[in-house]
N, C-alpha and C positions, 0 to 999 in steps of 0.2 A: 922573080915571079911578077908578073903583071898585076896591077888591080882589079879586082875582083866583085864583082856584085856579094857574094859573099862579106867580105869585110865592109863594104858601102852601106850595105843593114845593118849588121851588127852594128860598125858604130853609129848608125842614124835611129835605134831602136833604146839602146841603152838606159839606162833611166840615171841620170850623173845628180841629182838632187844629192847636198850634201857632202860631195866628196871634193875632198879636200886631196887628199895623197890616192893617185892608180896607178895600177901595176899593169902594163898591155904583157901577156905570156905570148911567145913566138910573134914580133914585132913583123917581122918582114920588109917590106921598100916603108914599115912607119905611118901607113897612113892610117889607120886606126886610130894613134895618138895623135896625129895632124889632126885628125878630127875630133875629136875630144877636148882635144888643146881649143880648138877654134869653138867648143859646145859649151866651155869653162871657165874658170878661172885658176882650176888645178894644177898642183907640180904632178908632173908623168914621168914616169920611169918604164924603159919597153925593154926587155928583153929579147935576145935571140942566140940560135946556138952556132947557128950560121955567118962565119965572118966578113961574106959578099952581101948580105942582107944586110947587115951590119952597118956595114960603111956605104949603103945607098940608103938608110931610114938616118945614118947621121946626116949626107949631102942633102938630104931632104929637108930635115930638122933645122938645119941651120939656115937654111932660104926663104922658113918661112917666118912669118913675126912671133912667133910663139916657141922662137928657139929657146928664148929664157926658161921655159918649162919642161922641156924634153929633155930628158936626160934616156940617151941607150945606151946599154949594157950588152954587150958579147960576152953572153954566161949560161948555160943549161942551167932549166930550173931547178935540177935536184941540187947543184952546185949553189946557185942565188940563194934559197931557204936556210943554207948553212951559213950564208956568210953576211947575212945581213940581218938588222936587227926591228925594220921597219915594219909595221901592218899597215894596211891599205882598206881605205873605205870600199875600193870599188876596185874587181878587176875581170879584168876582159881579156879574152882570149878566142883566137880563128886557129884553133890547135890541128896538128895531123890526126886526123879523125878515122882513117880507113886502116881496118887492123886485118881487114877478111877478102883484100882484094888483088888483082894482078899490080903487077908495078910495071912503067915505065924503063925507061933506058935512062931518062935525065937523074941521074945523083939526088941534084938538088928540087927536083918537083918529087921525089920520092920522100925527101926530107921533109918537106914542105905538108904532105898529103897521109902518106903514111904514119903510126904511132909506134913505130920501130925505136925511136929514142926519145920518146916521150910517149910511156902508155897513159892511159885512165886512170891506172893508179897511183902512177907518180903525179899525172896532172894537179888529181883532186888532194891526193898528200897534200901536193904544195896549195892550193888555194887553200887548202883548210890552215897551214900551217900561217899563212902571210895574211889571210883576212882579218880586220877583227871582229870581233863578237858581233856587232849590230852592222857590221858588212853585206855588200849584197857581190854576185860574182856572175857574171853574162858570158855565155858559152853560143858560139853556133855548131850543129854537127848536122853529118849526115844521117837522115831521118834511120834510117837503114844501123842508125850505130845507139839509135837514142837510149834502147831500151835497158842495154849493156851500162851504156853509163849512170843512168839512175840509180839501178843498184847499185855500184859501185860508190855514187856520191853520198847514199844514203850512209854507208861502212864509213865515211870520213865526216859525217855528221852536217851532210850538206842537203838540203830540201828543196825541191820545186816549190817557187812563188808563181813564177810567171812562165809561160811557153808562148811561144808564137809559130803557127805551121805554116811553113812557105812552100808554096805552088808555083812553077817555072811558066804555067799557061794556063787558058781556062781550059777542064779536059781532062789536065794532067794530074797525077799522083803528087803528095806532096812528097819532095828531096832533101830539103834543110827543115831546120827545127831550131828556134834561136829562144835557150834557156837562160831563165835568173832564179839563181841559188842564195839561198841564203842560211843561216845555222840554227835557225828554229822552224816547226812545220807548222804551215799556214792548211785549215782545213780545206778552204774552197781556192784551187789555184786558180788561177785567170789564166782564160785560153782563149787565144785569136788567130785568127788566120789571114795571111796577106797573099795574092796572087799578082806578080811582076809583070807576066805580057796577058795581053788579048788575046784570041781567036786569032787573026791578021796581024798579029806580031808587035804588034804597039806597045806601049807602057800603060801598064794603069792607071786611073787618075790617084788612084790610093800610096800606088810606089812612085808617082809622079811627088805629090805632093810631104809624102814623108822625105825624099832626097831633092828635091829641089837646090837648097841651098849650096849641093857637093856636087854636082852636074853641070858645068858649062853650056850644054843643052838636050832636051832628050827628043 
């Protein structure tokens, strides 16, 4: 799978204060951890279930300077939670979010997109299980999936701190929804909203200047 504007917010939005040990859930070609790696001074550990992803987020990992910290793992998450004994200050995940929609032909963009092997509720099992107590946990989904999961994170003792609603253009409906969870409820959540292009297709100076640093040029 290609990089993604998708994962370029998520990890450019994350709040990594404090964390010491993250968990990236469904890593992909890594760049989440690439960037995180480069936001930190963290050990990373990324998982994926997918063994092509696998070994293009390792060729990745190792080219860049912050190989010493990446550590990927070719493991499903309901497998990882059993066999490891680690909790994680911080973890982040760009999971298969579409549980209500048509599929592709491509296998692996259905893997990718889909929550056919990874639902909601194995997701949030496992962040509840791997977090610890004063952990925080950054999700992006499609807006269209959000409501489904709140509930659902609530049953695993997970709370909206933060939201941010993302908008593809000025005009448009928001699509993505990039959440932080955490295991107590905070009364007044923090909500913001970022919109990526203009009217005339541009970038905004707002998604300009949150990703600047991970853009070659925009």
């Amino acid at each position: 799978m290609k990089v993604g504007t998708d994962a370029i917010l998520l990890a450019s939005v994350v709040n990594t204060d404090d964390a010491a040990e993250i968990l990236e859930i469904g890593t992909g070609c890594g760049v989440i951890s690439l960037i995180l790696a480069q936001r930190t001074q963290a050990h990373i550990e990324a998982i994926d279930i997918d063994e092509d992803s696998v070994a293009q987020a390792l060729e990745n990992a190792k080219k860049s300077r912050w190989k010493d910290r990446i550590k990927i793992i070719n493991c499903a998450l309901q497998q990882y939670t059993v066999q490891t004994r680690k909790k994680y200050d911080l973890i982040v995940s760009n999971p298969p979010y579409f549980s209500h929609s048509l599929k592709s032909e491509d296998r692996k963009r259905n893997i990718s997109r889909h929550n056919d092997s990874l639902s909601f509720t194995e997701l949030l099992n496992g962040i509840s299980l791997l977090m610890k107590p004063e952990g925080s946990c950054w999700v992006i989904l499609s807006a269209k999936e959000t409501a489904e999961f709140i509930i659902t994170a609530i049953k695993y003792g997970l709370h909206v701190h933060t939201l941010l609603k993302i908008f593809p253009k000025t005009g448009k409906p928001c699509h993505r929804v990039i959440f932080q969870f955490k295991k107590f409820i905070k009364k007044n959540v923090e909500e913001n909203l970022l919109i990526i292009n203009n009217e005339d297709g541009s970038y905004t100076k707002t998604f300009i200047n949150l990703t600047r640093e991970l853009y070659l040029e925009h």
